[in-house]
N, C-alpha and C positions, 0 to 999 in steps of 0.2 A: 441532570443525569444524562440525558443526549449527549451533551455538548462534551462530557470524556470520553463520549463515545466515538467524537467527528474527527479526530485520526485514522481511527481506523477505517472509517468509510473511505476518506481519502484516499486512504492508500488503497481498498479496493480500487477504485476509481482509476487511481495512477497504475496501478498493474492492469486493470483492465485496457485501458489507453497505452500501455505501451509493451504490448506483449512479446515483443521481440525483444525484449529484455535479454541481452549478452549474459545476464544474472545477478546474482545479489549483489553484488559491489557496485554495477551502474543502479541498481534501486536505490541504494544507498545515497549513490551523487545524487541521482534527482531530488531526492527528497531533503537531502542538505540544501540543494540550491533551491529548492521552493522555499525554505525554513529563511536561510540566511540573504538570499537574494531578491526573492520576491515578496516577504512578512508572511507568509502561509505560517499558522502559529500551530505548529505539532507538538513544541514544547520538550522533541527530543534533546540532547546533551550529543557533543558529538568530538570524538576525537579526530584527530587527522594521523593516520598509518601510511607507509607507503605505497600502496597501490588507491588512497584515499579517506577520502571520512568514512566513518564507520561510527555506528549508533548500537549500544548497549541496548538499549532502550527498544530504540526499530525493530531488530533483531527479536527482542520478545514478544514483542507485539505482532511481528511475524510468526512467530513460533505460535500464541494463541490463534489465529485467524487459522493457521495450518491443523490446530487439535480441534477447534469448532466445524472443521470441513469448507468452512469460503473461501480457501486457497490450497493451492497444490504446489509442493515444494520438490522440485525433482530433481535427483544427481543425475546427470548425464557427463561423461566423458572427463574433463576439468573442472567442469565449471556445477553451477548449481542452478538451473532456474526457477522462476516464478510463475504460477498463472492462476487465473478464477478459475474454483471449481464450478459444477452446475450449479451448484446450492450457492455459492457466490454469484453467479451470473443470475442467475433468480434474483435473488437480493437485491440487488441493481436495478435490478429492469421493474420488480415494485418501486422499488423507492421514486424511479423516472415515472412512473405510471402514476402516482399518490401526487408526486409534483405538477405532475400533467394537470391534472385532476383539481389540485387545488388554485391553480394558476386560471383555468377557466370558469372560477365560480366568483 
């Protein structure tokens, strides 16, 4: 049961670590090229559009992460970005803390 769960941490993870995110289209490339370039197994599906890959999939699982409150999805200006909410950023920092934790015993 975890383990359909370890997309989505990742991707917390990844929007955590890259919060200068330009917005959802570079979320999008990251996560294509962790998928397709480096084996990261998200198991997304992903088209190629012209301004890039783009994930059906991603996209919804973005949309959950944004209705459970662990991400904040903001329109500003053109563009759209991404970031941890508190309750994300919480989330995190147990999970690193449980790891800590278990690492030392």
């Amino acid at each position: 049961m975890l383990e359909s769960k370890l997309p989505l941490l990742w991707l917390l993870r990844i929007i955590k670590e890259n919060e200068n995110l330009s917005g959802l289209l570079e979320l999008h490339k990251i996560v294509y090229k962790l998928q397709s370039e480096r084996g990261v197994r998200f198991g997304y599906d992903f088209v190629k559009y012209s301004f890039g890959p783009y994930s059906k999939d991603l996209e919804n699982d973005l949309t959950l992460l944004a209705q459970v409150g662990l991400i904040v999805v903001e329109n500003k200006e053109k563009e759209t970005r991404v970031r941890l909410s508190s309750k994300g950023l919480a989330l995190l920092s147990s999970l690193d803390n449980a790891r800590s934790s278990n690492a030392m015993k």
